[in-house]
Every structure is written in structure tokens, then in C-alpha cells.
N, C-alpha and C positions, 0 to 999 in steps of 0.2 A: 380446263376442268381439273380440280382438285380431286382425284381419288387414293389419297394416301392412308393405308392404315393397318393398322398392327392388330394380332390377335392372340394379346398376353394373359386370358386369366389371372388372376390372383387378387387372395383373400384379403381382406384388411389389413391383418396380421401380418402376412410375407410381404406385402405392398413396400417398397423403398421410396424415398425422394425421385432417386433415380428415375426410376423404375415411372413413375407419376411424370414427371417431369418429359422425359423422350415420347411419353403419349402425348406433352400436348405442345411438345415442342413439332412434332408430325402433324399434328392434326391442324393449328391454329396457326403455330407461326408459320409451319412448310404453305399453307393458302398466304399468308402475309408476304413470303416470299417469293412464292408467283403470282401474286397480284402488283407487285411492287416492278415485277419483269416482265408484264406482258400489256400493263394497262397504260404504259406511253405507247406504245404503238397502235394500241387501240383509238388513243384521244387521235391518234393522227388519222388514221382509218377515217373516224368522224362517227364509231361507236367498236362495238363488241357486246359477249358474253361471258359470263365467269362462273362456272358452275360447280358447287360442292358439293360432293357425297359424301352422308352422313349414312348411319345404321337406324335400325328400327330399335335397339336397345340403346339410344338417347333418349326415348321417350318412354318404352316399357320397363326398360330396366333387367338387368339379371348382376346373378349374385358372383361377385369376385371382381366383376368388372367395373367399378365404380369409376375407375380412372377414366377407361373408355369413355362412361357416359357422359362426364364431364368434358371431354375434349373435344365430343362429337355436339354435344349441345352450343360450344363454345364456337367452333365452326359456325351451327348457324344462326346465334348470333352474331359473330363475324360476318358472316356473306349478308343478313337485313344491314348492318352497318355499309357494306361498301353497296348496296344496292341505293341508301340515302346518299352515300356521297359522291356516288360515281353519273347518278341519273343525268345532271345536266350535262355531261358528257354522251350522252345515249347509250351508255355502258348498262347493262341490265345485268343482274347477279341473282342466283336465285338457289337454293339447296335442296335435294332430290332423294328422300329416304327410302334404302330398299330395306327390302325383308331378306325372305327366304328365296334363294338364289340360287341354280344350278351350275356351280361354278365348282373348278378341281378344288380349290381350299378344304372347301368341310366335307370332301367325298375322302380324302386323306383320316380321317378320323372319325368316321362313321361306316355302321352297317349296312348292306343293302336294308335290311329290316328299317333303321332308325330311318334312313334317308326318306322309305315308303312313308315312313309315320310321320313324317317332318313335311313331307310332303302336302298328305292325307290333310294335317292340322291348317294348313291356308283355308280358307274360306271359298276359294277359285279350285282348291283342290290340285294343285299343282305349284311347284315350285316356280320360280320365274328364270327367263331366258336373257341372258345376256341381250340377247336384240330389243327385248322388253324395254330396257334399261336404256339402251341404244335409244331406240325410238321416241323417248319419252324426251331425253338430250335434243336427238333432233330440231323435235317440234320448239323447244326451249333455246335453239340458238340461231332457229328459222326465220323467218317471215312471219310466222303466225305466233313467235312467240315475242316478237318486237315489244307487247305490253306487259309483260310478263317480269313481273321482279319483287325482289324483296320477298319472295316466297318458299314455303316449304313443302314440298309436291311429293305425297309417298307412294313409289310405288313397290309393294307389296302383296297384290292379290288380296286384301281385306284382313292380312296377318296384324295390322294396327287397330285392328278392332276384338281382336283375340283377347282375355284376360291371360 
């Protein structure tokens, strides 16, 4: 499982090479780099799973982040890519978009206020649980997820249907 990722703001403007560059040297080539490390022993196994998470702002968007989106979108075209070419291997790849998440990261930089409102604004009306996240993995490197590839599965609470 690929869950690498960074949470740098910034404008157009402040944006450096750099600064663009380490987003998606993390995002796309760190997956290049453990697909590269774990998919021989897979073929030997006689399959596996490869699983990326991406964010919900590769596909909605917010302001400053443009690096992000790009990196994270990049991703998963990356993972339908090794989904086509890993298949005859029985190697399944598939990428897994969260939202709004209850996790320590954005409780560091929010209010109990915001957090309610952050909360409130899901569609399920609650942010999601790490086990959420978990379970969804599971089923996606289980027995029941044996068919399962080349996909992009958000899970969210309905936050990807939010404008």
C-alpha cells in the first residue's frame, strides 16, 4: 500500500520547482518505487495487491494545492497503468480516495468548531474512521476483492458529491 503524502499548501505564486517536484517525486515515483520492490515477490507468490491512496482534492480541487492534485491524480493514473500490466500476473492494483477523515493531522490545525463543521458538511454526517479506510483495504486485498483492479473506489461519506 502506497499512503505517502505531504500537506504543503501554496499559492501559484510561492510555488517553487522544488517545492512541485518533491510532491510528485512522493507521490508517483515513491509508488514506482515500491512497486519496483515488492512486485517480484508477488510474481513468485503467483499474485498480490498494490493499493494507492490518493485525496478527495485530486478530483475536487482547492486553491493552493495545485501540486497536490496533480501528483495525486498522477498516482492514479499510475496504479490503472500497473493494473494493465501487472493483471497477467494476478497482481490486482487499484486506488482508494478518502475524504474527510478523523485522523491527528487536521485536528493539529483546526477548532473543535471547524472540525464539527467539517464534519456536519459530509453527506453521512460524520467524518470517517481510520477502520473505514481499513475495511475498505481489506475487502480490496481479500478473496472478495480477487476482481477488482484498475480502479478508483472513494471512500468519503458522499464528500465527492459535495460542490
Amino acid at each position: 500500500m502506497h499512503n505517502a503524502a505531504t500537506r504543503s499548501p501554496k499559492s501559484f505564486d510561492d510555488l517553487t520547482r522544488e517545492d512541485f517536484q518533491q510532491v510528485i517525486d512522493l507521490s508517483v515515483l515513491g509508488c514506482f518505487h515500491l512497486a519496483k520492490a515488492t512486485v517480484p515477490s508477488m510474481r513468485q507468490r503467483g499474485g498480490g495487491t498494490i493499493i494507492g491512496v490518493g485525496g478527495l482534492n485530486s478530483y475536487k480541487g482547492k486553491k493552493g494545492r495545485s501540486h497536490l492534485m496533480v501528483a495525486k491524480a498522477g498516482l492514479n493514473m499510475y496504479i490503472r497503468g500497473l493494473a494493465l500490466d501487472l493483471a497477467a500476473d494476478g497482481i490486482t492494483a487499484n486506488q482508494v480516495i478518502v475524504g474527510t477523515y478523523d485522523t491527528r493531522a487536521p485536528d493539529s490545525a483546526m477548532t473543535a468548531e471547524q472540525k464539527t463543521a467539517r464534519a456536519n458538511s459530509v453527506p453521512l454526517g460524520r467524518e470517517g474512521l481510520p477502520q473505514d479506510m481499513a475495511d475498505l483495504i481489506r475487502v480490496l486485498c481479500g478473496p472478495a476483492g480477487a476482481y477488482i483492479t484498475g480502479q478508483t473506489i472513494h471512500s468519503n461519506g458522499g464528500a465527492f458529491m459535495n460542490s
